[in-house]
Structure formats: structure tokens, C-alpha cells
C-alpha positions as CSV (number, residue, x, y, z in Angstrom):
1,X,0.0,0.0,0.0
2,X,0.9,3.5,-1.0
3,X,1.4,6.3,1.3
4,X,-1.4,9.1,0.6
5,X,-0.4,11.9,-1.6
6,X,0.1,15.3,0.4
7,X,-2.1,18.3,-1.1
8,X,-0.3,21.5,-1.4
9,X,-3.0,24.0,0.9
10,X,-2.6,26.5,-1.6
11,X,-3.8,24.4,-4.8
12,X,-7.2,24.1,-3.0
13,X,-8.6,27.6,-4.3
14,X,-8.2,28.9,-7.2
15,X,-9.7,32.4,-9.2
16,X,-9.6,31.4,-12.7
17,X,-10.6,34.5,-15.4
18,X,-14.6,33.7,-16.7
19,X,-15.0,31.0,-14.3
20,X,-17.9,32.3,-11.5
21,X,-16.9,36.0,-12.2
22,X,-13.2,35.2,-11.4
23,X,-14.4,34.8,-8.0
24,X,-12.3,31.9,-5.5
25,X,-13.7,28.9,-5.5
26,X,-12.8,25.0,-4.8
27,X,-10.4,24.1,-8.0
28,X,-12.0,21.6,-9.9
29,X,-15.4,22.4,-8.7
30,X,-17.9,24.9,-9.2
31,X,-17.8,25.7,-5.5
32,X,-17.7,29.2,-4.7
33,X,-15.9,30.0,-1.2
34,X,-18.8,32.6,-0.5
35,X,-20.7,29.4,-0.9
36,X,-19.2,27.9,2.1
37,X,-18.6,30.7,4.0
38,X,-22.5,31.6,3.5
39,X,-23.2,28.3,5.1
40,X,-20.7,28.3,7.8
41,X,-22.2,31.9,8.8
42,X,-25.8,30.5,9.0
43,X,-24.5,28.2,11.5
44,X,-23.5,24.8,9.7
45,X,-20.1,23.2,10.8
46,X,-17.6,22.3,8.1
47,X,-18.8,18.6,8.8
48,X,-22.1,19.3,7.9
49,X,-21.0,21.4,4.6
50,X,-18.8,18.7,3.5
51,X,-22.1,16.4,4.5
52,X,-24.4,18.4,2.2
53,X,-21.5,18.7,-0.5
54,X,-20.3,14.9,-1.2
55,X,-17.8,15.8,-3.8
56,X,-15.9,18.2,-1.5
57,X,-13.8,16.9,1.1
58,X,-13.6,18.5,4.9
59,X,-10.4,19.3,3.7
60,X,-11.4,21.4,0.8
61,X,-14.3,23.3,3.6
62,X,-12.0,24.0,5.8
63,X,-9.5,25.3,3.1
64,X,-12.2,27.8,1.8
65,X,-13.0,29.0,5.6
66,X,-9.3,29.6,5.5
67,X,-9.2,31.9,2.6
68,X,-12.2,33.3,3.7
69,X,-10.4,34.5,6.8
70,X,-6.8,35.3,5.3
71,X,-9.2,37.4,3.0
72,X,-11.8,38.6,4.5
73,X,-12.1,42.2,3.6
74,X,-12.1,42.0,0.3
75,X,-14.5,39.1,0.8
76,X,-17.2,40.7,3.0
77,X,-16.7,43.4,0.4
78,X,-17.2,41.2,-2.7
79,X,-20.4,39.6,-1.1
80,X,-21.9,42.7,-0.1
81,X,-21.2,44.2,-3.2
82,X,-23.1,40.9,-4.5
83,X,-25.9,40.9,-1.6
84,X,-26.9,44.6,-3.2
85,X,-26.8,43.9,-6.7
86,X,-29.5,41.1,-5.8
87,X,-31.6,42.6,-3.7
88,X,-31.7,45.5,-6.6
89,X,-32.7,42.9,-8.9
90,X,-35.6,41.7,-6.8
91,X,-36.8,45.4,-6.4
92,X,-37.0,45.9,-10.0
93,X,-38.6,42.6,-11.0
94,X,-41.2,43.4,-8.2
95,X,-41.5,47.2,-9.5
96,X,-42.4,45.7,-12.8
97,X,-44.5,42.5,-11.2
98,X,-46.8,45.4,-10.1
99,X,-46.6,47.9,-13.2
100,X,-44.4,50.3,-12.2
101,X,-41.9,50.2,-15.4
């Protein structure tokens, strides 16, 4: 038997250009790291996020929570910056919903 292969920590998340607005994410997944963090702030343990996610490993969670927290200026930024452009969306869609343009 083998001895496991180590995993370089920083080949875990990735920005790639056109991939999920060049925001991080798990590399090789479609995993957004505001995804996990979104989770983990509404009270779910990495356990359970790795649970809920069977293609990432704890490993992977606990790697985005990392970044998250190296990061998270810029991140709280970037997802507020999101949280607004949504919730402008949804005011517009209900402006027209009730005939308002």
C-alpha cells in the first residue's frame, strides 16, 4: 500500500478569469468559497457542509474557511457588493410585477 499523496493547501482555491466571475472557488469544482462561508455563517459546521456537499472533502471546507479569513475584507466586500446587486434585482422585478416600469 501506498502512502497518501500530500495536497499543497494553496492548490485548493483557485480564481480562474470567466469561471464564476473570477471569484475563489474549490479548484475543480464549481464551489464558490462565499458558498461555504454563506453556510458556515448561518450556523452549519464544516462537517455538515462537506455532508451536504459529497464531492468536497472536509479538507477542501475547511481550506475555503481559511481563505475566507486570510481574506476577509475584500471578501465581505465582494459579497456585499453581490448581496446589493440582488436585492436590486428583486426590487426591480417586483416594480415591474406590479406595473411600475
Amino acid at each position: 500500500m501506498s502512502a497518501p499523496a500530500t495536497v499543497e493547501i494553496g492548490s485548493l482555491i483557485t480564481r480562474t478569469p470567466g469561471i464564476k466571475r473570477g471569484t475563489p472557488h474549490i479548484a475543480g469544482t464549481g464551489v464558490t468559497v462565499r458558498t461555504i462561508v454563506r453556510w458556515y455563517q448561518l450556523g452549519m459546521s464544516p462537517e455538515e457542509i462537506a455532508d451536504d456537499y459529497p464531492h468536497l472533502t472536509l479538507g477542501q471546507v475547511y481550506a475555503a474557511l481559511a481563505y475566507y479569513h486570510a481574506n476577509r475584507p475584500e471578501m465581505d466586500a465582494e459579497m456585499a457588493a453581490e448581496q446589493a446587486e440582488s436585492d436590486g434585482l428583486e426590487q426591480e422585478l417586483l416594480r415591474k410585477a406590479k406595473g411600475g416600469g
